[in-house]
Every structure is written in structure tokens, then in C-alpha cells.
C-alpha positions in Angstrom: -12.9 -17.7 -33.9 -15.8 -15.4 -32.9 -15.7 -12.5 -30.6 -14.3 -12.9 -27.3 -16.4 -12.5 -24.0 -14.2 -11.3 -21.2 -15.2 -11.7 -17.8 -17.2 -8.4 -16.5 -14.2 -8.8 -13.4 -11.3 -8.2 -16.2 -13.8 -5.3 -17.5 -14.1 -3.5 -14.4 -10.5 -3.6 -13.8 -9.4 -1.8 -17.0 -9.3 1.8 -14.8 -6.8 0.1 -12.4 -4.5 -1.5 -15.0 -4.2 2.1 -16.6 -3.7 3.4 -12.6 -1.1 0.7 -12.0 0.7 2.5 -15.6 2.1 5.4 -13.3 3.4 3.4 -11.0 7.0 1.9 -11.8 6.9 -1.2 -9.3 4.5 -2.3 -6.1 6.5 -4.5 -3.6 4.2 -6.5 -1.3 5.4 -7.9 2.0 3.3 -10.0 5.5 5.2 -7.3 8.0 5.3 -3.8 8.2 8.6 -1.5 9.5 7.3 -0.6 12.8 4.9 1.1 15.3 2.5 3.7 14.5 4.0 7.0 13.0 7.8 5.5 12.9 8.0 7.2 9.4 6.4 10.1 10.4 3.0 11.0 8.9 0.0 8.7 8.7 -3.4 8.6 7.1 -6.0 5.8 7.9 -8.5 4.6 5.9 -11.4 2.1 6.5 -10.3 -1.9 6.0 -13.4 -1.5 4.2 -12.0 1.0 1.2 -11.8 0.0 -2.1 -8.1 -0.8 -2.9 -8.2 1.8 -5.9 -9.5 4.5 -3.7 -6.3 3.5 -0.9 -3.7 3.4 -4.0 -5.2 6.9 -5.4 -5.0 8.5 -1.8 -1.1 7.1 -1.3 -0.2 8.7 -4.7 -2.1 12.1 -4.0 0.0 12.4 -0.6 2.7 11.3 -1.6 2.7 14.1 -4.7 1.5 16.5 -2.1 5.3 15.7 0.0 6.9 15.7 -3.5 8.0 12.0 -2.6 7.8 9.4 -5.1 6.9 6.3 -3.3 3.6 5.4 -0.2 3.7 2.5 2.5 0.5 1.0 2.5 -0.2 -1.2 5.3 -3.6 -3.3 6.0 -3.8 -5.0 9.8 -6.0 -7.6 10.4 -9.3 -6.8 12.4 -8.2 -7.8 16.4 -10.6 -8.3 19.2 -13.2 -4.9 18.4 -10.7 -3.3 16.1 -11.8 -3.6 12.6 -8.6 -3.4 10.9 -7.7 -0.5 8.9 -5.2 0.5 6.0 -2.5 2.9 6.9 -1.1 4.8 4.3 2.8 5.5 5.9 6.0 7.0 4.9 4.4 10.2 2.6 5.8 13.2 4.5 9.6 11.8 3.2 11.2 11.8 6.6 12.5 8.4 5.7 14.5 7.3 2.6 12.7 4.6 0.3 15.3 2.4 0.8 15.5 2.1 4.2 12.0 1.8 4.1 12.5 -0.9 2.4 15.0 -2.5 3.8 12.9 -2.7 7.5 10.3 -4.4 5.3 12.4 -6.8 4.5 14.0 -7.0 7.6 10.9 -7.3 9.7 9.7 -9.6 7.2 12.3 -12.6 7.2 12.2 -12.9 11.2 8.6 -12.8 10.7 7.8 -9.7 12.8 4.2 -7.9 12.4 3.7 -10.9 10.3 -0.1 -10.5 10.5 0.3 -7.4 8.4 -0.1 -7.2 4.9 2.3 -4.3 3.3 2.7 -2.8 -0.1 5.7 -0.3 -0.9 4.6 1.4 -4.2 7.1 3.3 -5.9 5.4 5.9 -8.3 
């Protein structure tokens, strides 16, 4: 067999795969736990940001609270709004756990359901 050509895609995400490395799972849900600040602290960042540059922000906050997990939430552009990513959860005020268990919650009635979530535990 000769030499194999990978697809420049695969290439580029090489940095990522070593980035996901530090991080010990990444839940994703269609919901979110609430309204705006019901875990206290929140960042936004442009719904146009590149999802490495959102994952490296969640970890560098989080690290700043000395937490070990982020709530990363991406609505859906409404009416004028653009949509955004919300980075949630990273001052600690609420346990990862019950973070996770509103996701879930939320999720199954199908509440906020036109929000994509991801709870990444570093």
C-alpha cells in the first residue's frame, strides 16, 4: 500500500484532538438549564467564533474559578439577534451535577429545545 493522503479537514483538526486530550468527557444536549445568569457568571462570545477559540475560553475561566467543568451554550439567531455562545456555570456557584441534571431535565420535556449545549468536564 502507498502512502496515505488524509483529508486536509482531518489535518487541521490535529490541534483540537490534542485539546480534546485534557478534557475527561463533553456531554452535548438541544436545552439549556435556564435563563440568563441562573448559574451565576456568564461570558458571550460571537455565534460566529471558532469552536476551538469557545472551548479554550470555557477551560481558561473555568481554571481561573478553580472549577473543573464550563456550560457552553449556542442559541439560534431570532428575529435581529444573531445568536451567540454563552459560556455558563464557571464562577462554581453551582455543583456539576446539578448542572447536569437541569440539562437533562430541561432536555427530556423538550424545554429551550432550540438550544444547543455542551457540559465539558476538564
Amino acid at each position: 500500500m502507498g502512502a496515505v493522503d488524509y483529508p486536509r479537514t482531518i489535518l487541521l483538526r490535529i490541534p483540537f484532538l490534542l485539546f480534546l486530550s485534557i478534557m475527561s468527557h463533553i456531554l452535548m444536549y438541544d436545552s439549556d438549564t435556564g435563563n440568563r445568569r441562573d448559574l451565576g457568571k456568564e461570558k458571550t462570545l460571537a455565534r460566529t467564533t471558532e469552536w476551538t477559540a469557545v472551548l479554550e475560553q470555557a477551560q481558561a475561566l473555568a481554571k481561573d474559578h478553580g472549577i473543573h467543568y464550563a456550560l457552553i451554550i449556542l442559541t439560534s439567531p431570532y428575529g435581529r439577534k444573531p445568536g451567540a455562545y454563552y459560556i455558563k456555570g464557571y464562577s462554581g456557584d453551582v455543583p456539576y451535577d446539578t448542572v447536569k441534571a437541569r440539562l437533562e431535565a430541561n432536555s427530556a420535556v423538550g424545554r429551550y429545545n432550540r438550544r444547543q449545549a455542551w457540559l465539558v468536564k476538564f
